[in-house]
PADRENZA-109579 format. One line per 8 residues: number of its first residue (from 1); for each residue x, y, z of N, C-alpha, C. Coordinates in nm, 3 decimals. Example, Ala and Ser with C-alpha at 12.3 -4.5 7.8 and 13.67 -1.06 7.14 Angstrom:
PADRENZA-109579
1) 1.319:-0.569:0.780:1.230:-0.450:0.780:1.320:-0.330:0.780 ~ 1.285:-0.225:0.708:1.367:-0.106:0.714:1.290:0.003:0.787
end
This chain:
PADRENZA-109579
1) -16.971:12.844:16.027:-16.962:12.889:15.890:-17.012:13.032:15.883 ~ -16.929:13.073:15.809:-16.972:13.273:15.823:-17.012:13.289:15.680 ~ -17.135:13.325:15.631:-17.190:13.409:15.469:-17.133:13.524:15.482 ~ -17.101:13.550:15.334:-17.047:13.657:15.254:-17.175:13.727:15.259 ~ -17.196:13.867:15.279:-17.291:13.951:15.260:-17.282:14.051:15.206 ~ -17.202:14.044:15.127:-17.135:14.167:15.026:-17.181:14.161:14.873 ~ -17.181:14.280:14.850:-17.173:14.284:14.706:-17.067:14.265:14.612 ~ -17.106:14.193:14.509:-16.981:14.158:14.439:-16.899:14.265:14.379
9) -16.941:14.390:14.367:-16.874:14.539:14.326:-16.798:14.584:14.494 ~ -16.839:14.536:14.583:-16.738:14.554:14.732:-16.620:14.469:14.733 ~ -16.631:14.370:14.658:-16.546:14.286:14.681:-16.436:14.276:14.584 ~ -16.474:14.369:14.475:-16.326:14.376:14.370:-16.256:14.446:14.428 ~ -16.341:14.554:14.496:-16.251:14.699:14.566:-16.169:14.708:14.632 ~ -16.184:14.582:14.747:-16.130:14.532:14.834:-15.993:14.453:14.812 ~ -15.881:14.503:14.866:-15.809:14.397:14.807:-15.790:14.275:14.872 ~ -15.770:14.146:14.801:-15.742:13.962:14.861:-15.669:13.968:15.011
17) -15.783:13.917:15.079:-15.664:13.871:15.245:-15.518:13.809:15.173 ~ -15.453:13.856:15.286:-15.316:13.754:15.257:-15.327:13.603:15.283 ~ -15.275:13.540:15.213:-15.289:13.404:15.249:-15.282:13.330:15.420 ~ -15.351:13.232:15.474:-15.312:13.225:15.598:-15.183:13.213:15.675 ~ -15.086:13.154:15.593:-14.927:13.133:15.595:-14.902:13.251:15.682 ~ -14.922:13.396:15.596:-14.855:13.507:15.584:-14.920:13.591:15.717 ~ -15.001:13.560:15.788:-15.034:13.638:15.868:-14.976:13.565:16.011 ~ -14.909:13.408:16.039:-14.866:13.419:16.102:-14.733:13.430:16.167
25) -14.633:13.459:16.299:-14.565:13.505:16.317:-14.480:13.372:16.256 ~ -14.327:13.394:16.321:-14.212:13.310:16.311:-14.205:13.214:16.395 ~ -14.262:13.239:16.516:-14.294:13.098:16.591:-14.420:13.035:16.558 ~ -14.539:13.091:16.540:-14.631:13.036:16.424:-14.620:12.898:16.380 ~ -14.532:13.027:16.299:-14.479:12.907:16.117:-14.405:12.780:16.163 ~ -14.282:12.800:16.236:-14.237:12.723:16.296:-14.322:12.585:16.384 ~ -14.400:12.628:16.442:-14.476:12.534:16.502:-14.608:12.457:16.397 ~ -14.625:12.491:16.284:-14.715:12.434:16.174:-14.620:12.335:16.118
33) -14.498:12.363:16.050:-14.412:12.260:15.998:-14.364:12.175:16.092 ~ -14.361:12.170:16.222:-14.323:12.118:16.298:-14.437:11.975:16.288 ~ -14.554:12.054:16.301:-14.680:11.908:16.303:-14.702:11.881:16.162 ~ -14.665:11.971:16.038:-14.688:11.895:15.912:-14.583:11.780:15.878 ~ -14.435:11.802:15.967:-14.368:11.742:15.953:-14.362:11.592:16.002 ~ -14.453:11.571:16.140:-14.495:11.472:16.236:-14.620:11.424:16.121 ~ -14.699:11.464:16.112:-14.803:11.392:16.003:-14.704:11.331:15.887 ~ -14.653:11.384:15.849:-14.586:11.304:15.712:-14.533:11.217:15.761
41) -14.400:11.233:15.884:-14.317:11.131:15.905:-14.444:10.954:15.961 ~ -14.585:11.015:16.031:-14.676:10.947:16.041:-14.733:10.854:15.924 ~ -14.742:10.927:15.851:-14.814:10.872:15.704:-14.691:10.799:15.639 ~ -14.601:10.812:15.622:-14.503:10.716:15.575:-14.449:10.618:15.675 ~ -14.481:10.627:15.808:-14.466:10.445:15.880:-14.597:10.423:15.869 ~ -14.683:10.459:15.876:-14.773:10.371:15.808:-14.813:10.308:15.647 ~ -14.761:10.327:15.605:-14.757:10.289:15.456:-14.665:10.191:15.437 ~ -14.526:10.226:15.535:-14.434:10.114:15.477:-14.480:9.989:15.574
49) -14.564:10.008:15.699:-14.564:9.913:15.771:-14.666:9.832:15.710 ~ -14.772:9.900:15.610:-14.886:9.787:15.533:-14.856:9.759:15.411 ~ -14.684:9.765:15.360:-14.659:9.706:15.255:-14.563:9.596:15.311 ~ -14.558:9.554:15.450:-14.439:9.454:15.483:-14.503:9.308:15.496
end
C-alpha cells in the first residue's frame, strides 16, 4: 500500500491518471477480456449447475 503525501493544492494541479484500461497496450486489453471472459463463462456454470 503506497500513502499519498501530497498536498491537496498539488493535487488539483495535477491532472487525473488515465484510467487503468487506457494505459494498456492492444495485446494487454486483449488478454484481460480474454480472462474476464473465462471468469464469467465460470460463474455462470456454476450457478446453473447449483440450480439443477
Amino acid at each position: 500500500m503506497q500513502l499519498k503525501l501530497r498536498f491537496a493544492e498539488e493535487d488539483r494541479k495535477r491532472p487525473p491518471d488515465p484510467p487503468a484500461w487506457e494505459k494498456l497496450d492492444a495485446e494487454a486489453r486483449a488478454e484481460a477480456l480474454r480472462r474476464l471472459a473465462l471468469v464469467i463463462a465460470r460463474m455462470l456454470t456454476v450457478r446453473e449447475a447449483g440450480h439443477d
